[in-house]
C-alpha positions in Angstrom: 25.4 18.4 114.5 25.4 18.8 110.5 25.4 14.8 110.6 22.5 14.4 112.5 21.0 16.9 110.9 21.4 15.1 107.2 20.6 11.9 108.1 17.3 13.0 110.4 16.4 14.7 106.9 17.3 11.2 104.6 15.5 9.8 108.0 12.5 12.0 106.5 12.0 11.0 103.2 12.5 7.1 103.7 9.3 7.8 105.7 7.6 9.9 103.4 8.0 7.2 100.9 7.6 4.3 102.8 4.0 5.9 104.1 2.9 6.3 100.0 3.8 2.7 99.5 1.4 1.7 102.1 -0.9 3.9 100.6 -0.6 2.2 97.1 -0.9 -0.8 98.7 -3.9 -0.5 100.2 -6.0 0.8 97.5 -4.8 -2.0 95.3 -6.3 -4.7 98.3 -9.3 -2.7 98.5 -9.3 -2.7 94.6 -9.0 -6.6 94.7 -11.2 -7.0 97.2 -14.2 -5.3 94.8 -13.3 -7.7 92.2 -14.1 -10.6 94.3 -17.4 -9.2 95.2 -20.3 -12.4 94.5 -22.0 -12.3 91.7 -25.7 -11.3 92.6 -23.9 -8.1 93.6 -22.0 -7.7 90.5 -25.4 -8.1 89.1 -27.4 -5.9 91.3 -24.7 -2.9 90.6 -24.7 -4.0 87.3 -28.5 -3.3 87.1 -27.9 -0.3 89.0 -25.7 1.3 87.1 -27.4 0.9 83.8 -30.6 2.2 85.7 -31.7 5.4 83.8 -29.7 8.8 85.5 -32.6 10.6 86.4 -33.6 7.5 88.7 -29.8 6.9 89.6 -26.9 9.3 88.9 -23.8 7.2 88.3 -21.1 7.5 90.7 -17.8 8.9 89.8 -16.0 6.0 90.4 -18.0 3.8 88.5 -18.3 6.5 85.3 -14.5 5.7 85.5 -15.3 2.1 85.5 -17.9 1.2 83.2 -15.6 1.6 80.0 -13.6 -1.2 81.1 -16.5 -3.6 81.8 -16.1 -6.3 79.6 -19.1 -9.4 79.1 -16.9 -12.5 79.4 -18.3 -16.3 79.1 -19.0 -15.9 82.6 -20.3 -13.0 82.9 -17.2 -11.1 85.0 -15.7 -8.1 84.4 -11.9 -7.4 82.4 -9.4 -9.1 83.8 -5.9 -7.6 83.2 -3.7 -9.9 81.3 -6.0 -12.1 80.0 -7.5 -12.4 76.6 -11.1 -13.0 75.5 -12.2 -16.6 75.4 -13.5 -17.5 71.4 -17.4 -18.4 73.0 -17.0 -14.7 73.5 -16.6 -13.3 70.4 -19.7 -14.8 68.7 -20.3 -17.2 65.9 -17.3 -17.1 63.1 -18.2 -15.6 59.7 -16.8 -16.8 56.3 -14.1 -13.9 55.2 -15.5 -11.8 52.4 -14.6 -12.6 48.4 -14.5 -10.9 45.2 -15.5 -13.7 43.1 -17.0 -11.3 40.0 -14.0 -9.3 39.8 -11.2 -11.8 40.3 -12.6 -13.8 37.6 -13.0 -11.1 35.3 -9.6 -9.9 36.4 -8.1 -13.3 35.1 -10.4 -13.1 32.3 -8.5 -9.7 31.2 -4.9 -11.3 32.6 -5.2 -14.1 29.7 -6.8 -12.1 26.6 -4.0 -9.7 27.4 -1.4 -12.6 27.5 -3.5 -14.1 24.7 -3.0 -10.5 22.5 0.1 -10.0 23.6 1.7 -13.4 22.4 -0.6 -12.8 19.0 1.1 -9.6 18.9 4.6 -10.8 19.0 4.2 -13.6 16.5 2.4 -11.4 14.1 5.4 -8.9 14.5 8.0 -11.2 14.2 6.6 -14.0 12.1 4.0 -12.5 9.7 6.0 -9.2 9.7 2.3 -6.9 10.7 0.5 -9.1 8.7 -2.5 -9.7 10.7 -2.5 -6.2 12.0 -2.2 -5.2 8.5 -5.3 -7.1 7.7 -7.4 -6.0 10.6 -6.9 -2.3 9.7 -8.2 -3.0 6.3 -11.5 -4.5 7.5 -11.8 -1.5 9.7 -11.6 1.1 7.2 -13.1 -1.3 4.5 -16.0 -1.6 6.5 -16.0 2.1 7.3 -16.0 3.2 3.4 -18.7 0.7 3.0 -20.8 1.5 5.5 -20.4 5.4 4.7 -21.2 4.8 0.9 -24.0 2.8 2.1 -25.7 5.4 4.0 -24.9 8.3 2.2 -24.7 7.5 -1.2 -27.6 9.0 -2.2 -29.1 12.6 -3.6 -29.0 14.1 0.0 -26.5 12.7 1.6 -27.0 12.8 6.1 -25.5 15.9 7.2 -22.0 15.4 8.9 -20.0 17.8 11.1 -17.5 19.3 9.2 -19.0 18.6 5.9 -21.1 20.1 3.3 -23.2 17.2 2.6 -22.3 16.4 -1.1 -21.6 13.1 -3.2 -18.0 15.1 -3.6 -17.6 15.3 0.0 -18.0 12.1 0.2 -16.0 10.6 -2.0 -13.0 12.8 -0.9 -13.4 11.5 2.8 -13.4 8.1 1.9 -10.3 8.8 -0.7 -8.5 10.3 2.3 -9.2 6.8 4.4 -8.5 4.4 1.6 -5.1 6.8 0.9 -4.1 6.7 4.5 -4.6 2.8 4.6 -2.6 2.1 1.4 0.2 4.6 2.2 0.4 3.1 5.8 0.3 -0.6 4.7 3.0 -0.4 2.1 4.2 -2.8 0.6 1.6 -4.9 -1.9 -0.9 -2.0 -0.7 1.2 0.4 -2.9 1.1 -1.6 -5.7 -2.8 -2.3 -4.9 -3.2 1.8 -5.1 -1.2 2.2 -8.1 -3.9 -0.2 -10.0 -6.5 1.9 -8.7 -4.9 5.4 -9.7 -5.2 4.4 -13.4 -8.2 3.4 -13.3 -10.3 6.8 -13.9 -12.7 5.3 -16.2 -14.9 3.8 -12.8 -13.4 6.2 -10.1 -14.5 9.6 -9.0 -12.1 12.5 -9.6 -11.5 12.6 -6.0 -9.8 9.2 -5.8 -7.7 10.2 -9.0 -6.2 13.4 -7.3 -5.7 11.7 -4.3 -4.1 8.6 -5.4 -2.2 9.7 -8.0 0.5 10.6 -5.3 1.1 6.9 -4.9 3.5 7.1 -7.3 5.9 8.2 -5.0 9.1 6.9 -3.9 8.4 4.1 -1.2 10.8 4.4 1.8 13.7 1.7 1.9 14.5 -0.9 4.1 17.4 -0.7 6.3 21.0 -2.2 4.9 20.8 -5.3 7.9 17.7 -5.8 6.2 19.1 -6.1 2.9 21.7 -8.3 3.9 19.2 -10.7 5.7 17.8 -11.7 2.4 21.0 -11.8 0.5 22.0 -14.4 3.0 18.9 -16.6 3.1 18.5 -16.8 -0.7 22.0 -17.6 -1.1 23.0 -20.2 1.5 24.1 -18.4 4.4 26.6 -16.2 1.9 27.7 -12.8 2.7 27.0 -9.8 0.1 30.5 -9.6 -0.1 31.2 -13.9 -0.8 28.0 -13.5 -3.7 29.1 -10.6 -5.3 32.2 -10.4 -5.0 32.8 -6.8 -3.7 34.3 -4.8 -0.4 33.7 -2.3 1.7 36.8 -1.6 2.7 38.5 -1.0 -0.5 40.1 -4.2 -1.0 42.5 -4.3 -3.6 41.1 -6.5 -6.6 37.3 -6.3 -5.5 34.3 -4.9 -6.4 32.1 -2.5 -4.3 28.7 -1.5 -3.8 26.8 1.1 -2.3 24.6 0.6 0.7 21.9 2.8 -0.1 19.5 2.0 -2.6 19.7 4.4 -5.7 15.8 3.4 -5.8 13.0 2.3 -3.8 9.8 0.7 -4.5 6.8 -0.6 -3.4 8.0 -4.4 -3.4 11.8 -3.9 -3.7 14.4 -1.7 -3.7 17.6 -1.0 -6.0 21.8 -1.1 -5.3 24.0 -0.1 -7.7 27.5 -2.4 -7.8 30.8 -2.7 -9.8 31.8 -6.2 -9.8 35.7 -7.2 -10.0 35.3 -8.1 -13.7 34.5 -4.4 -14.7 30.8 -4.9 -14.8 28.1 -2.3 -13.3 25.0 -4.3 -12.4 21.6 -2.9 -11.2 20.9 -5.1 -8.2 17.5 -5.4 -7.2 16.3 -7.0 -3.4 12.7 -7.8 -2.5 12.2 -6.1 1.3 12.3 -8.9 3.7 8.5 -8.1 5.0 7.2 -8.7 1.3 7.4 -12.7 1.6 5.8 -12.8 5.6 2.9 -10.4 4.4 2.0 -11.4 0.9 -0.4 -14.1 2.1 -2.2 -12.2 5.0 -2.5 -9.1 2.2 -3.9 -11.2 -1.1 -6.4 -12.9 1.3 -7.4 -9.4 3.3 -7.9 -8.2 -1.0 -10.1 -11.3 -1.8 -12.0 -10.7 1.7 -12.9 -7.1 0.8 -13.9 -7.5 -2.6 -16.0 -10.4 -1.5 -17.8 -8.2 0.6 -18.0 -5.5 -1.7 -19.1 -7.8 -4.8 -22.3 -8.7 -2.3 -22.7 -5.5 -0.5 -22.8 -3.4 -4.1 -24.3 -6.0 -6.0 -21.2 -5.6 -8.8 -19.2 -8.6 -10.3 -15.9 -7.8 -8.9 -14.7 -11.3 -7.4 -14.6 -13.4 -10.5 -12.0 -11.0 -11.8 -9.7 -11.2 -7.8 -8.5 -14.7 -8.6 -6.3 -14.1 -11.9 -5.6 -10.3 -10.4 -4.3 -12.5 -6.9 -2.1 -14.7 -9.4 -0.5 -11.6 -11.9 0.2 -10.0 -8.2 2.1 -13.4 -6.5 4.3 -13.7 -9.5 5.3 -10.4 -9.8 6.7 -11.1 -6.1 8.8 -14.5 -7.9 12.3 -12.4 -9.6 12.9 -15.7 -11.2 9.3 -15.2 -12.8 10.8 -11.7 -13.8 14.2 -12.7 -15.1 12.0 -16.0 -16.8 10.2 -12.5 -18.4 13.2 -10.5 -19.2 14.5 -13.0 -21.1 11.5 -13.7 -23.2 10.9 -10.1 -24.2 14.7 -9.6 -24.7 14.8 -12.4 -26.9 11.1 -10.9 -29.4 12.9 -7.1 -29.6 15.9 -9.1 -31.3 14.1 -11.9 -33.5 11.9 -8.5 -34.6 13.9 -6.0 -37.4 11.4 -3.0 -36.8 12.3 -2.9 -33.1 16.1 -4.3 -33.4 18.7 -1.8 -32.4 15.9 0.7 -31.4 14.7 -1.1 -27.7 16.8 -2.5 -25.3 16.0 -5.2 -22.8 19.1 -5.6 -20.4 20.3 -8.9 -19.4 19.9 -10.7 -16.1 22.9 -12.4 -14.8 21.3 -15.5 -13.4 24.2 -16.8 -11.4 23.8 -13.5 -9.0 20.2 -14.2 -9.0 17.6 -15.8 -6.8 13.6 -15.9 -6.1 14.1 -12.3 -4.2 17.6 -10.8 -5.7 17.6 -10.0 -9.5 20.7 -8.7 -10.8 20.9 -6.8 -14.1 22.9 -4.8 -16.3 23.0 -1.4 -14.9 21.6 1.3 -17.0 23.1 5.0 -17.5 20.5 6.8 -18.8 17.1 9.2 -18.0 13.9 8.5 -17.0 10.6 9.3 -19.3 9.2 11.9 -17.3 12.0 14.3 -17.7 11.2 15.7 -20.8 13.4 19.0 -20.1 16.6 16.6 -20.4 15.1 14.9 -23.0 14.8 17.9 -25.8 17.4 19.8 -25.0 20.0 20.2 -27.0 23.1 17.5 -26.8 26.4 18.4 -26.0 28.2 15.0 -25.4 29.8 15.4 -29.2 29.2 14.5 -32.9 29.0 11.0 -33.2 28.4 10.1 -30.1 25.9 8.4 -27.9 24.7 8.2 -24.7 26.7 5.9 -21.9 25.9 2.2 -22.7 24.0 1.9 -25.5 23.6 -1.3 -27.3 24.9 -2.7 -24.4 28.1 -1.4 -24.3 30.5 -1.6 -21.4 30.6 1.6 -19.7 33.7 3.4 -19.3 35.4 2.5 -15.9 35.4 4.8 -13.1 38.2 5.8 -11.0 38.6 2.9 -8.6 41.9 4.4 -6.8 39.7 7.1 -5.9 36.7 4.8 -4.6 38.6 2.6 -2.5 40.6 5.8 -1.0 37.0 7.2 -0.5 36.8 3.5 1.3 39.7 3.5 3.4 39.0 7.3 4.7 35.4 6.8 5.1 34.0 3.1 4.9 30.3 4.0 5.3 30.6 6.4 2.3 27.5 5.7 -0.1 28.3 8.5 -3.4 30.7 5.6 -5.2 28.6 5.1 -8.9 30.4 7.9 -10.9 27.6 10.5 -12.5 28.5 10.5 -16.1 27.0 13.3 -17.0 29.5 15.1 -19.4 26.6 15.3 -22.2 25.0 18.0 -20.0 28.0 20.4 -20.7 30.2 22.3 -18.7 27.5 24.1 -17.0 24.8 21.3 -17.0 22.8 22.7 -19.7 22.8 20.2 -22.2 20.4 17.2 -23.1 20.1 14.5 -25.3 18.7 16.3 -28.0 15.7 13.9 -29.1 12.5 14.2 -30.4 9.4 13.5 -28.6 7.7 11.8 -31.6 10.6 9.6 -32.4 10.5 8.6 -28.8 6.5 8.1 -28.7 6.9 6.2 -32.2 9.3 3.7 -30.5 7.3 3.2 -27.0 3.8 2.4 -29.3 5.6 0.4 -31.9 7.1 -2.0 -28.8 3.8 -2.2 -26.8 1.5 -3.2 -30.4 3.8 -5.8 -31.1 4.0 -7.2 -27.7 -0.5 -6.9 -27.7 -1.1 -7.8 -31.9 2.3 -9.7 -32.8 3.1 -11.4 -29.8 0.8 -11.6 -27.0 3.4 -11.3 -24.6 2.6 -8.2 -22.4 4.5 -5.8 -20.1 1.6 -4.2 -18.0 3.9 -1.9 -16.0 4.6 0.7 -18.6 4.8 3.8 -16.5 7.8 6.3 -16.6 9.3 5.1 -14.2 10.0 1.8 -15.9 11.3 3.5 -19.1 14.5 4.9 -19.7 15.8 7.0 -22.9 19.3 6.9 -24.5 20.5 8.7 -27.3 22.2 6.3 -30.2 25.3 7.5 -32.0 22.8 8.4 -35.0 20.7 10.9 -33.0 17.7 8.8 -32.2 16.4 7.6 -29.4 17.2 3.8 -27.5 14.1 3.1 -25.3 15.6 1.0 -22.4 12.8 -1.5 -20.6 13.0 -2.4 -17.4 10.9 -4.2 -13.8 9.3 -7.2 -16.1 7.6 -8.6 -13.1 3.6 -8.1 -14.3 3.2 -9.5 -17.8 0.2 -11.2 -19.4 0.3 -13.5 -21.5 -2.3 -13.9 -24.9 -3.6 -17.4 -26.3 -3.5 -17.1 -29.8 -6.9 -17.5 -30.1 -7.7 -14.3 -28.0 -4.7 -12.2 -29.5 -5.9 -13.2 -33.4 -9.4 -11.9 -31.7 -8.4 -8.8 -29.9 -6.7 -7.7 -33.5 -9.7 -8.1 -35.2 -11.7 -5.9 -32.7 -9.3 -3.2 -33.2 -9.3 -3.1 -36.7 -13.2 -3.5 -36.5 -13.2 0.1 -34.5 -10.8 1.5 -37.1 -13.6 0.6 -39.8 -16.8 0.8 -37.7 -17.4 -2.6 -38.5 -20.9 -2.7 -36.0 -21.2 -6.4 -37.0 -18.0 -8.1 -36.4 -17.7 -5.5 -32.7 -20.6 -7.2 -31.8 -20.0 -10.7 -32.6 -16.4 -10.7 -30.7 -17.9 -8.6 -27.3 -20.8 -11.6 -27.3 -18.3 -13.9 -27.2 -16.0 -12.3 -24.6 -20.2 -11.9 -22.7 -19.9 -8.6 -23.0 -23.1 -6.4 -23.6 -22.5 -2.9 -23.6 -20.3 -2.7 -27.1 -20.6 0.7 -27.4 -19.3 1.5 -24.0 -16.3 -0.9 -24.0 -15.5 0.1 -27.4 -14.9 3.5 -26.3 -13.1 1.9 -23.5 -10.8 0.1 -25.4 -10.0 3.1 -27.6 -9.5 5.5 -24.5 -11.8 8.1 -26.8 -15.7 8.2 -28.2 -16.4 5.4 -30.5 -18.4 6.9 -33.2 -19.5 4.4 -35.8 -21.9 2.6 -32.9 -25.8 3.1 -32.5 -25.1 4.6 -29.4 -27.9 2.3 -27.9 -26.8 1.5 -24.4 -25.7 5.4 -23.9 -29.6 6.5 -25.4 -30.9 4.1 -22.8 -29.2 5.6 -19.6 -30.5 9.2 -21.3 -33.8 8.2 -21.7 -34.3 7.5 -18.0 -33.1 11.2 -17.1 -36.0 13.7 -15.8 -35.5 17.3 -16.2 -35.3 20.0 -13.6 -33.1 18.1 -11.4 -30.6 19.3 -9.1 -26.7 18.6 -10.3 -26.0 16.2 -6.9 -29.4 14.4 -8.0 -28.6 13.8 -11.6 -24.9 13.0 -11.1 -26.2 10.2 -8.8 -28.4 9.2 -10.5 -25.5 8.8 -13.5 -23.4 7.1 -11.3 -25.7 4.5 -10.5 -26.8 3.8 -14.1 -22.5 3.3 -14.6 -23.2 0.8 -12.5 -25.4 -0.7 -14.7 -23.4 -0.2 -17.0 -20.3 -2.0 -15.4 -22.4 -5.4 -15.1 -23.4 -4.9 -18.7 -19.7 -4.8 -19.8 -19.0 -7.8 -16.9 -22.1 -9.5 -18.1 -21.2 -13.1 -18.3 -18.2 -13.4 -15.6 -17.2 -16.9 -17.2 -16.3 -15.8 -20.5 -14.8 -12.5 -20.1 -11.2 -12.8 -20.9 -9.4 -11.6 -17.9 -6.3 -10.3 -19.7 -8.4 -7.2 -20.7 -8.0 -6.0 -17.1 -4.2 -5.8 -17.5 -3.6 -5.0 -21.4 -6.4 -2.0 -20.6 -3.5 -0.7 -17.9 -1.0 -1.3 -20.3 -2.9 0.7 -23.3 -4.0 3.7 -20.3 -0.5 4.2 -19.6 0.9 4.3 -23.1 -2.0 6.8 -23.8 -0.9 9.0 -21.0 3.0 8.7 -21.8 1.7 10.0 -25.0 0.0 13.4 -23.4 2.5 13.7 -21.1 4.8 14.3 -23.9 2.2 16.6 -25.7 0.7 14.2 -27.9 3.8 13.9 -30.7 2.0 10.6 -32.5 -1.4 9.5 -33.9 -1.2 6.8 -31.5 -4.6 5.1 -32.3 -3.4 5.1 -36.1 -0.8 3.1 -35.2 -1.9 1.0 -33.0 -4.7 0.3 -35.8 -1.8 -0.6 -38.5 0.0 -2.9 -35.7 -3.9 -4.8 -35.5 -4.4 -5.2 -39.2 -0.4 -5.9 -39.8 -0.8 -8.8 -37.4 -3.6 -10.3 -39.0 -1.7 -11.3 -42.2 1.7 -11.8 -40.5 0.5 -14.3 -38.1 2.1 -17.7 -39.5 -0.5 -19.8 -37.3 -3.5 -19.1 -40.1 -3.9 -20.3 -43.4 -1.8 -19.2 -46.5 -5.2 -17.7 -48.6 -6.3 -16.1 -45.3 -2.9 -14.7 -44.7 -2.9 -12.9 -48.5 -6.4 -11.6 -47.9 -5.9 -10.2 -45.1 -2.7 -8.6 -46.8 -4.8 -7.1 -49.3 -7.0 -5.9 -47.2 -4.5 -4.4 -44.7 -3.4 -2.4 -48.0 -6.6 -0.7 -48.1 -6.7 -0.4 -44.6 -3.6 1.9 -44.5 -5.0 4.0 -47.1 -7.8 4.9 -45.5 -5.9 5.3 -42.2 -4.2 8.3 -43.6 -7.1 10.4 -44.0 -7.2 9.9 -39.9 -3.9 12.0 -40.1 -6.0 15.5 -41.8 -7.2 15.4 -37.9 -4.3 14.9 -36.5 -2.0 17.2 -37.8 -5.1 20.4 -37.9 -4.8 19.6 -34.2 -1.2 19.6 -34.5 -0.5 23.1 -36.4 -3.4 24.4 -33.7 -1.0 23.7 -31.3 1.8 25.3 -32.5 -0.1 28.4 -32.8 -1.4 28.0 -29.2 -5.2 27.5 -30.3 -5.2 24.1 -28.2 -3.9 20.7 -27.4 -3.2 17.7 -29.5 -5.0 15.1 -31.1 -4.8 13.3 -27.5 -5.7 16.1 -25.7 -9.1 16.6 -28.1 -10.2 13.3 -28.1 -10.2 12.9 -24.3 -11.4 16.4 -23.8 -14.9 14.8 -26.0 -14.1 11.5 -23.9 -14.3 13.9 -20.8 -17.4 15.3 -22.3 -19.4 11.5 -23.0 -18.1 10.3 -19.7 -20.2 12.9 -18.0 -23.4 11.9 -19.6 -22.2 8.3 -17.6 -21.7 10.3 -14.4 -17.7 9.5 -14.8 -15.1 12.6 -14.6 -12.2 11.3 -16.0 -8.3 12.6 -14.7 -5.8 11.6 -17.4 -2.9 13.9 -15.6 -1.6 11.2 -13.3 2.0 12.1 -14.3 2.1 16.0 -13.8 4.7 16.4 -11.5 
């Protein structure tokens, strides 16, 4: 009974679902069946149903519909399954493009690729050297412009700034700084020439570039070794020179860090396996990829400067380009060395008390110049200098005359080695004259150390035209001689000038004419060097007033001044009759010998050296004698000439000496604190006639 009962109910549902199937089946017939319906009645219900609802509601069957409706080729509805025919989908249209921005997107694709390959070669070929350039337009132009805008009584108001010609030179001191200091190299050297010139250059430009003098970072020891390597055929520093840094029993060693670094090269100290201590001095690596792309950037510059200012600067950038490239050339500088090494000995007043050391030419090349090493202290450090020695009776400083200095203790340097091979403190100190508790000095007098430096430098201007132009104290160390004076030590002979007789024989005469105020003869030698402005470059020349002139170019720029003008309005108007005043002394480009730009460094240096020290020597006295001496000592004139000039030299001396009332009243004032020196007055009345030029001259480049 359960049985039946089960399969009447499986009975049941086989016929519920059998009955829905029908069901299904039939609406999809009738469904069919609507499809197939003729067209004019497609076309009628069509009609109808688009027929506006207040006319016709739609029916619900066909609001269910009409979203599927579909306007084929021929007119009939969607059909499942199949796709749209292409006559149905209406005319094709081109696909959009982006011509503009793809081609100014490959136009940016290839001037990146163009800049960035320009970019790698100048980086790896030219070492910056185009970039280098490029920056120096941009701020060159920027100075420019700026002076040309604002140089004036008023200058525009700017943010930030109080509208002065002060202001504006500071600014524009800051950007030429920041250019220099991040250029380097030549750049350096470039600002250093500009930091002595205060004659021509706002006070602004000498406080801010007088910090050029600075120590110049070093290059890195791969570096180092690069060039060692290329200059001397693929040789290691340790197959040139002969040294190890291990410690090697029998060799020499060398330190890896430079003892000193310039703007050009820097400085390793080394004891070779003979015994010797040599100074060895590499050129950085970038210095010979960036010299070109710097001297021409220089001659761009001041070819736009010469035009833009209307001042005669460019005829003097071709022999300032060629002093610069040689002083690049260390077999220029050892050529140098030698020369001046050689005059100190042929010449008894300088024998035995200057010292030129040797250069050992086998351990040389065009960008490594090895030297004697020198034990000994630099110029500016006067405190060593005076105090009192303690290094023994009888006995000298470390070296002098040449001598070989007294061996360190190599045991202890190669164990130093062995335990720590990248150790750098190897050069033994050698300081026992300080004393046991580093008080001591060398004991020397600054006026027998003055006397020496001004005796070298006349002889090399009057004697032998054969100049060093890098005098600064830097350059020049001190040494005390067993006898208790001074050996001045001479070193970096890269930037020398050199004097045809015919201009040296000249330039003595014009010195000795200042001494005597000889108007006439001043007159006739500026002519012929086209020079106008006598009384300007005479004062110039003697780095003080010149007194014995008419004065006439300085009464002219007075003349022109207006009273009851404002201190900004009459110092521009100052500064623009210096300018004048430049062309005057630049008059006639073609004759004006273009030594004077380099024996005028050499002569501002010496005078500052001199300050420095507290003015210990008439040094325009000398430098007078050293003229007149030179006139009758020079073998290449006539005997007669030679004797009267002699006699003539003897009454030159004599009246030289009353020059010396002056100097030594401003000397015993001094001791009593009353005021400076002789230097110190006559630049403090140079200060006071460079103002009525609309100069301010800074002669304290060396403080510090």
């Amino acid at each position: 009974m359960l049985r039946q009962r089960i399969a009447g109910g499986r009975l049941g549902q086989l016929a519920l679902q059998s009955s829905a199937s029908s069901r299904l089946l039939t609406s999809s017939i009738r469904l069919c069946r609507h499809e197939q319906t003729p067209r004019s009645l497609q076309a009628s219900s069509s009609a109808a149903a688009t027929a506006p609802l207040s006319r016709r509601p739609l029916s619900t069957t066909a609001r269910l519909q009409a979203p599927t409706q579909n306007t084929g080729s021929t007119g009939g509805r969607f059909k499942p399954l199949h796709p749209p025919s292409p006559s149905s989908l209406g005319a094709p249209q081109a696909a959009r493009t982006y011509t503009r921005s793809r081609k100014w997107g490959r136009r940016l694709l290839i001037l990146s690729a163009l800049f960035g390959t320009v970019y790698l070669i100048d980086d790896k070929l030219y070492a910056a050297g185009i970039q280098r350039s490029l920056r120096t337009f941009g701020t060159g132009l920027l100075v420019a412009a700026d002076y040309k805008l604002n140089f004036r009584p008023h200058p525009l108001p700017i943010i930030g700034s109080s509208g002065t010609i002060e202001d504006l030179h500071m600014r524009n001191a800051e950007k030429l700084f920041q250019l220099l200091r991040h250029n380097g190299g030549l750049y350096l050297k470039i600002g250093q020439a500009i930091a002595m010139q205060s004659a021509v250059l706002p006070p602004e430009f000498q406080k801010m570039f007088a910090r050029m003098f600075d120590d110049a970072p070093q290059d890195s020891w791969e570096a180092v070794e690069k060039v060692i390597r290329d200059d001397f055929g693929g040789k290691s520093v340790e197959e040139v020179f002969g040294v190890s840094f291990a410690g090697t029993e029998g060799k020499g060693v060398m330190e890896r860090t430079a003892r000193a670094s310039a703007s050009v090269a820097q400085v390793h100290w080394a004891r070779l396996g003979d015994g010797r201590e040599v100074a060895i001095k590499i050129q950085k690596p970038e210095i010979e990829k960036q010299i070109g792309w710097d001297l021409w950037a220089f001659k761009v510059v001041a070819k736009v400067y010469t035009y833009w200012f209307d001042l005669p600067l460019y005829s003097l950038v071709p022999f300032i380009v060629e002093r610069l490239m040689l002083e690049t050339d260390f077999e220029n500088e050892a050529k140098n060395s030698e020369l001046m090494r050689q005059l100190v000995s042929d010449e008894p007043s300088l024998r035995g008390r200057v010292y030129v050391p040797p250069v050992y030419h086998e351990l040389s090349s065009k960008r490594v110049l090895t030297t004697e090493w020198i034990e000994g202290i630099r110029l500016w450090d006067k405190e060593s200098m005076t105090r009192p020695w303690l290094g023994g009776h009888g006995n000298g400083s470390a070296g002098v005359h040449g001598a070989q200095l007294d061996p360190p203790n190599v045991a202890a340097i190669r164990r130093e080695l062995h335990e720590n091979p990248n150790s750098q403190a190897l050069k033994p100190e050698r300081d026992e004259w300080k004393g046991p508790r580093g008080k001591g000095g060398l004991g020397l007098s600054p006026k027998e150390v003055m006397t020496t430096m001004i005796d070298l430098f006349s002889a090399q201007i009057f004697k032998w035209g054969v100049v060093h132009c890098d005098p600064h104290p830097g350059n020049i160390f001190i040494r005390r001689l067993p006898n208790g004076l001074p050996e001045l030590v001479l070193i970096d002979h890269g930037l020398y000038v050199y004097m045809s007789d015919k201009f040296r024989h000249e330039y003595g005469v014009f010195w000795k004419s200042l001494m005597t105020f000889d108007n006439k003869k001043i007159g006739e030698i500026t002519r012929e060097w086209g020079i106008k402005g006598a009384d300007l470059f005479a004062s110039a020349t003697l780095m003080r007033p010149y007194e014995g002139g008419d004065k006439e170019f300085q009464k002219t720029m007075l003349s022109h001044m207006e009273s009851g003008k404002t201190a900004s309005e009459r110092s521009y108007e100052m500064q623009q009759k210096m300018k004048a005043g430049i062309r005057e002394i630049l008059d006639d480009e073609e004759k004006w010998p273009k030594e004077l730009i380099f024996i005028g460094r050499n002569m501002r240096i010496v005078q500052g050296n001199n300050q420095f020290l507290g003015s210990p020597v008439n040094r325009v006295k000398m430098m007078g004698e050293w003229a007149s001496r030179s006139l009758f000592e020079d073998k290449n004139l006539p005997l007669r000439e030679r004797l009267i000039n002699y006699y003539r030299h003897t009454l030159f001396r004599i009246v030289l000496t009353l020059t010396d009332v002056a100097f030594y009243f401003y000397k015993i004032r001094q001791w009593f604190g009353q005021g400076g020196g002789m230097e110190d007055e006559l630049e403090a009345r140079m200060k006071h006639v460079a103002k009525d030029f609309g100069v301010e001259l800074q002669h304290d480049l060396f403080e510090g």
